[in-house]
TISEMI-404086 format. One line per field, with one value per residue (C-alpha): x, y, z; residue in one letter. Coordinates in pm, whole numbers, m for minus. Each point is the difference from the previous one (the first is absolute). Example, Ala and Ser with C-alpha at 12.3 -4.5 7.8 and 13.67 -1.06 7.14 Angstrom:
BEGIN
px = (1230_137)
py = (m450_344)
pz = (780_m66)
residuo = (A_S)
//
This chain:
BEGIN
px = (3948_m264_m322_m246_m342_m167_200_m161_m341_17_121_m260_m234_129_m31_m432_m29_386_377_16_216_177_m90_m339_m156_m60_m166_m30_m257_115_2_126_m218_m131_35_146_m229_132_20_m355_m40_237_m8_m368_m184_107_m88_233_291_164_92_343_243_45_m265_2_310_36_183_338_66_337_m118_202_m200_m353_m34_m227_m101_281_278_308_257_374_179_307_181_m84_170_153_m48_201_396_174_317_176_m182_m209_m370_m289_m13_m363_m250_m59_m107_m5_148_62_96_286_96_330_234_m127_m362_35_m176_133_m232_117_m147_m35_43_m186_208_m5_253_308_83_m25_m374_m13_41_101_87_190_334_303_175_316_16_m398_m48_m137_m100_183_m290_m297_m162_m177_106_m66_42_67_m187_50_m256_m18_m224_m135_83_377_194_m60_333_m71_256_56_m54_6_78_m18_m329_m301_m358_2_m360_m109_207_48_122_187_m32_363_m27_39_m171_m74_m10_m166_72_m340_154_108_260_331_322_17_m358_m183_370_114_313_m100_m313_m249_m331_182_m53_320_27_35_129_m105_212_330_121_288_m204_m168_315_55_m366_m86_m278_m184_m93_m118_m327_m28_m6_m348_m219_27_m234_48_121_m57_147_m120_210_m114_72_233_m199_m14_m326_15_m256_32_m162_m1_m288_m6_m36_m106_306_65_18_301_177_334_120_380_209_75_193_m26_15_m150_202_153_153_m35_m246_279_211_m308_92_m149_m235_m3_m313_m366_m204_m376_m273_m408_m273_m319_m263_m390_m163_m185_363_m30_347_m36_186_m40_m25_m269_m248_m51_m328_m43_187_67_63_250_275_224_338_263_357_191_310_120_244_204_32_226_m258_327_m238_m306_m163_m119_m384_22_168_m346_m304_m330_m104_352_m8_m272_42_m99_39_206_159_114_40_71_55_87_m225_m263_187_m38_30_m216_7_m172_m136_m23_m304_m131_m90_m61_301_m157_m321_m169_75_55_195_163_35_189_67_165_244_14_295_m111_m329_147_m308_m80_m258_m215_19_m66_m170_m93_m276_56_m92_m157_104_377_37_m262_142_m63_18_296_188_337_133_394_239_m120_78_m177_m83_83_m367_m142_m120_253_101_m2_186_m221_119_m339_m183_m89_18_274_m12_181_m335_m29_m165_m123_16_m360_116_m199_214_72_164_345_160_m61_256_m100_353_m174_301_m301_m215_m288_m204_192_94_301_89_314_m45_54_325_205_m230_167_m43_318_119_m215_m273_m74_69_m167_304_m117_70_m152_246_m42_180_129_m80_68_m270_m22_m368_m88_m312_m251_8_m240_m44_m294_m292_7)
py = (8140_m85_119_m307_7_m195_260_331_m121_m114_361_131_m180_61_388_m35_254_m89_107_311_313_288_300_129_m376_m76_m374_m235_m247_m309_m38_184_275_76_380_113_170_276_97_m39_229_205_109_m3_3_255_326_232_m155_317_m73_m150_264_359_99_m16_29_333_35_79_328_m144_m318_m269_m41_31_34_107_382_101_m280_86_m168_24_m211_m87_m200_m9_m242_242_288_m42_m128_m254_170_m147_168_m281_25_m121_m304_m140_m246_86_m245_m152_245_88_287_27_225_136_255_386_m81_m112_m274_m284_m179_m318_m9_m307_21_m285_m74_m301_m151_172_366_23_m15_350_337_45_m301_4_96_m259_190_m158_m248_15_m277_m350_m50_244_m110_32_354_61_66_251_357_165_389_256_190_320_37_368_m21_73_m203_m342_m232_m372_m272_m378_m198_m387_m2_m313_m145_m51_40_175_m10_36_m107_97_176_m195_119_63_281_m188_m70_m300_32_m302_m94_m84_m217_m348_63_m210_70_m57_106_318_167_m60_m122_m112_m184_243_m17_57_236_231_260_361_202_372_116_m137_19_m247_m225_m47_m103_m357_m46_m388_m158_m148_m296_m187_181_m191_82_76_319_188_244_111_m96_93_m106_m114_178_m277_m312_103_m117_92_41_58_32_m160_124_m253_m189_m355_m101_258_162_m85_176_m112_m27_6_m158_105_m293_m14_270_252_360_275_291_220_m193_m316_m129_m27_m227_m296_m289_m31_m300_152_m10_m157_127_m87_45_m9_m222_135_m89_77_m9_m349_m136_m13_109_320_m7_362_292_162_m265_269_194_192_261_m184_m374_m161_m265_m203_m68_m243_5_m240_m8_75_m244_223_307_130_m134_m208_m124_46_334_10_11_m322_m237_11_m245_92_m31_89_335_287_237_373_210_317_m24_399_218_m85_230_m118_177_m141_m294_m156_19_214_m178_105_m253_300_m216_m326_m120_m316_m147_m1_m186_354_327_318_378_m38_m148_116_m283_47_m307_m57_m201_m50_m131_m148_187_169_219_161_428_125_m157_167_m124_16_301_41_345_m2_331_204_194_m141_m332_m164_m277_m210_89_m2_157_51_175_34_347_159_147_m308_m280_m21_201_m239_62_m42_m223_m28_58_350_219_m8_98_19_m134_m77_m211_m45_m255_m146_0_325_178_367_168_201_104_m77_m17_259_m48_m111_m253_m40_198_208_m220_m318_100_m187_39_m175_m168_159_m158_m2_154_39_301_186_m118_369_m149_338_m106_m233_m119_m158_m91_46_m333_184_198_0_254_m34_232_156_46_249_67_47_m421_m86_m279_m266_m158_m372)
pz = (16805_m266_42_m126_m160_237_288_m175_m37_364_142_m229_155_366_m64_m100_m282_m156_100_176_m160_37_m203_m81_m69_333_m81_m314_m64_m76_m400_m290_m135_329_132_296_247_38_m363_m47_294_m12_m368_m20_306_195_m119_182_m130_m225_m402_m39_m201_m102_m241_m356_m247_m195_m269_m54_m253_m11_m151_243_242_212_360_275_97_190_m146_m215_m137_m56_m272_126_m273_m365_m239_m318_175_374_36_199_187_m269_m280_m116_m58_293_m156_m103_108_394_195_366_226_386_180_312_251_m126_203_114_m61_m387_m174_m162_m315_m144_m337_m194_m393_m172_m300_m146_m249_m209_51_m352_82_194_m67_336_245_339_m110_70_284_114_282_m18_m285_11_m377_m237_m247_201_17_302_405_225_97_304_13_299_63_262_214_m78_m401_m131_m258_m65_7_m180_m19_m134_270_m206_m378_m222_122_m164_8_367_62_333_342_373_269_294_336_25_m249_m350_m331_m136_m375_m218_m340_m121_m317_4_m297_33_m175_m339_m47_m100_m32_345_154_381_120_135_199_332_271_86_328_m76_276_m35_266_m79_m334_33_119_m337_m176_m186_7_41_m20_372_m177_295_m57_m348_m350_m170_m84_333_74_321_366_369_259_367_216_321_m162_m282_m243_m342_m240_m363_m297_m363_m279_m232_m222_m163_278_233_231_397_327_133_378_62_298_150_122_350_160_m265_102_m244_m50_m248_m289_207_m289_m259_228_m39_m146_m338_195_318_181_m119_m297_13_m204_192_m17_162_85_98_382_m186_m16_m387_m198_m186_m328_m71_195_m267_200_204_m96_323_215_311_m79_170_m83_160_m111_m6_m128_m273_m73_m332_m163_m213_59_m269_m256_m168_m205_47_120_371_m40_m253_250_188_m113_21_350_166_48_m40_m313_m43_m347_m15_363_26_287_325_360_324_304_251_114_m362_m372_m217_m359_m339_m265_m262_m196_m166_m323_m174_107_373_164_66_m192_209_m41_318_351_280_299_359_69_444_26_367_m131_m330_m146_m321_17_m302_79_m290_m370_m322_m211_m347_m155_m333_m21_61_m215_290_246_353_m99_150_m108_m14_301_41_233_313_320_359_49_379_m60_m16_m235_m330_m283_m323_m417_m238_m309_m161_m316_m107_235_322_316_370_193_387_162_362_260_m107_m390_m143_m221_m139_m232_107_m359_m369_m263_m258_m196_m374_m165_m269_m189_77_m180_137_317_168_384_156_316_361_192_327_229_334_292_106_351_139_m156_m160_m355_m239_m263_m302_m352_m356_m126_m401_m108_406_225_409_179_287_161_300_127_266_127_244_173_m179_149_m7)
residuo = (X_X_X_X_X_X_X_X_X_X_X_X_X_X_X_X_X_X_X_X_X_X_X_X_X_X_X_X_X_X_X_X_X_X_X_X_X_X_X_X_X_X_X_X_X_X_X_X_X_X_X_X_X_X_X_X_X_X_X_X_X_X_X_X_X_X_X_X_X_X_X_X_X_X_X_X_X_X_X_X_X_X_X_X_X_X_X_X_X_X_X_X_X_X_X_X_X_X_X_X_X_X_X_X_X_X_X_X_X_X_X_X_X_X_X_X_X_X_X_X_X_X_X_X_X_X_X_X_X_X_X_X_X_X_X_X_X_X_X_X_X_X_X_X_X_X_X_X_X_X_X_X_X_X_X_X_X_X_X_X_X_X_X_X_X_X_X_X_X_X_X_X_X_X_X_X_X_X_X_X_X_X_X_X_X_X_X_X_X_X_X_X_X_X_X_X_X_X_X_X_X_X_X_X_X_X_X_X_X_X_X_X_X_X_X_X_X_X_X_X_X_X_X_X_X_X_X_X_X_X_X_X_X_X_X_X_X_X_X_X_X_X_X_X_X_X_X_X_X_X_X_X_X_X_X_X_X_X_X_X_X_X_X_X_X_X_X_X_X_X_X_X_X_X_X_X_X_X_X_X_X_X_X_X_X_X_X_X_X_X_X_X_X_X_X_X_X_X_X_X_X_X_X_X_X_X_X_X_X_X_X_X_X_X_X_X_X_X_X_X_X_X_X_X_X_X_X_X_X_X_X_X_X_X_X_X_X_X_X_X_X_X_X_X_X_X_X_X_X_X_X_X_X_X_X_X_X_X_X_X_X_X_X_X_X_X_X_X_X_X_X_X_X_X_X_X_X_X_X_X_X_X_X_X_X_X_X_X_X_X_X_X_X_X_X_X_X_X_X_X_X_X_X_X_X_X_X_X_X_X_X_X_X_X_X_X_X_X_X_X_X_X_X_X_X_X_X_X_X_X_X_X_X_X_X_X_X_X_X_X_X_X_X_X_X_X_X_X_X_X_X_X_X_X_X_X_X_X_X_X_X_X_X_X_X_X_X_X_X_X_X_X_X_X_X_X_X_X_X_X)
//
């Protein structure tokens, strides 16, 4: 069922001060820019509310990276320096990950490697294990890493070879990964032999169940960035991160009768189901062509669905096949995590190619609601190279202390940052690995944050040169 202009501004209406919400915004008023209440109150007038976070960041002797009093880290895989079980290097380039309950109390990490084009390219790419290969040309895929519990050896594996570009993804609630190729590279191009910019399943539990790797192309072929899915309604969301024009949010709709399951995503027809890309928009009932109109923690759109007409982008890519005024556009669609009834989504910044410029948002999609909601926004800084101040936002996961724990893929300096339920942020980690020079300085970007299933650890990435981390600590829960 669509959800009209004229039908939001009238429940908008209904409701006095805007649509009500879960969360910590408790009420909207009725326009973009305004704040929610309860952010102005909470974050500012109450005074016994405690600071958000865990103190300041000292500095690591080790030079890697800076945490908390109390904090340490772990690295856990290190690309030229740890092996694959069958001798081959950690490859490089860590990206969007998520961690599994595996058998007697281990953990299992899907890693993403984002490698894009010929193998030539890389030092050291996902090798081309048998049975595990979709491309033989392309360079990137995923690992699988087992991780104990109370320390021991670490055991990593292929778990997809032949892919490319594995940005960020998703885990199903059946106990899969969703890997995305964020590329939208067909054969014959950039050195490859299949069409990529797919999404594939990755089963970390089940090694067999990884082999002859296809495609679910039923999701559609463009720059993925990441998925979650709805486990009520079987829906699917997914991210695009993608300029010229600006990338889409998109919903994926299963056809009738379709159970999710284990593996059951590979038996979709390549058209199966309904692929949709929003329009949104304001309490007013005026279309929103880009979520950077938002100025304002708080606002509040609407959203409808439309249906995309080609999926597989046959000839021209998804996001072109749209005129202005069809659907509503965002730049740098990243991150994405399922929790709260809804969809958490990051808009990582905006530039001149959007209506407003930002460093970051963070909305909440209500699929009961059909809602977006504005959690978290970064003003542009004019000091991207200070410490403290945040920006580009990326992978993103709730934290089971409250509020969310957010990658940093900014300029200068980068962090793992939180934030709360009312939007303040604080800092968690900072990346203190120099690529550059000391009069230069050069800091890769923080990837595939995800807790273990405990919730004890904080796993993340540094994506150069690749490094998977393990975080421990004395978490608490935050104020809102």
């Amino acid at each position: 069922m669509s959800l009209s202009r004229r039908e939001f501004a009238r429940n908008s209406a209904l409701t006095g001060a805007g649509v009500a919400l879960t969360g910590s915004v408790g009420a909207l008023a009725t326009a973009p820019g305004a704040l929610a209440a309860e952010d102005v109150h909470g974050a500012a007038g109450h005074g016994h509310h405690h600071e958000p976070g865990y103190g300041p960041l000292r500095p690591d002797p080790q030079g890697i990276l800076a945490l908390p009093q109390g904090f340490s880290y772990r690295i856990i895989t290190r690309t030229g320096v740890t092996r694959l079980e069958s001798g081959e290097s950690t490859p490089s380039n860590h990206d969007g990950t998520a961690a599994f309950e595996g058998p007697r109390g281990v953990t299992l990490l899907v890693n993403n490697h984002e490698l894009k084009g010929p193998r030539k390219n890389w030092p050291h790419p996902v090798p081309l294990t048998e049975g595990l290969v979709y491309d033989p040309a392309a360079s990137g895929g995923c690992t699988v890493v087992e991780v104990h519990p109370h320390g021991g050896p670490v055991a990593e594996w292929v778990g997809i070879a032949g892919t490319s570009t594995n940005c960020a993804g998703g885990a199903t609630p059946w106990g899969t990964w969703l890997t995305c190729e964020e590329t939208e590279d067909r054969a014959g191009s950039n050195g490859m032999t299949k069409d990529h910019g797919y999404v594939f399943e990755v089963d970390p539990c089940d090694r067999r169940a990884n082999r002859a790797p296809e495609p679910v192309k039923a999701l559609g072929r463009y720059a993925h960035e990441a998925v979650v899915v709805d486990p009520r309604r079987g829906h699917l969301y997914l991210t695009e991160d993608a300029s010229g024009p600006n990338g889409l949010l998109y919903r994926w709709t299963p056809p009738h009768g379709f159970k999710h399951g284990r593996g059951r995503l590979r038996t979709l027809a390549d058209d199966a189901g309904v692929l949709q890309a929003p329009k949104c928009y304001d309490a007013g009932g005026r279309f929103v062509d880009d979520l950077s109109r938002a100025t304002a923690i708080g606002t509040v759109y609407g959203v409808d669905w439309v249906d995309v007409p080609d999926r597989d982008a046959r000839s021209t890519s998804v996001r072109k096949q749209f005129a202005a005024g069809d659907v509503t556009r965002a730049r740098k669609l990243e991150g994405m995590w399922w929790a709260d009834g809804g969809a958490y989504i990051v808009s990582s910044y905006a530039r001149e190619e959007s209506p407003v410029r930002h460093d970051g948002q963070v909305w909440f999609y209500d699929p009961r609601r059909r809602t977006l909601t504005l959690k978290v926004l970064l003003g542009v800084s004019t000091e991207p190279g200070k410490d403290g101040a945040f920006d580009g936002p990326d992978n993103i996961t709730v934290s089971p202390y409250g509020g969310l724990v957010i990658a940093e893929d900014g300029e200068g300096v980068q962090h793992l940052f939180g934030a709360t339920d009312s939007g303040r942020t604080y800092p968690i980690a900072r990346n203190e690995l120099n690529l550059g020079t000391e009069q230069e300085p050069e800091y890769s970007e923080f990837t595939g944050v995800t807790f273990s299933p405990d919730g004890r650890t904080l796993f993340a990435n540094i994506q150069e040169p690749g490094i998977m981390l393990a975080i421990t600590g004395p978490w608490r829960r935050q104020p809102r």
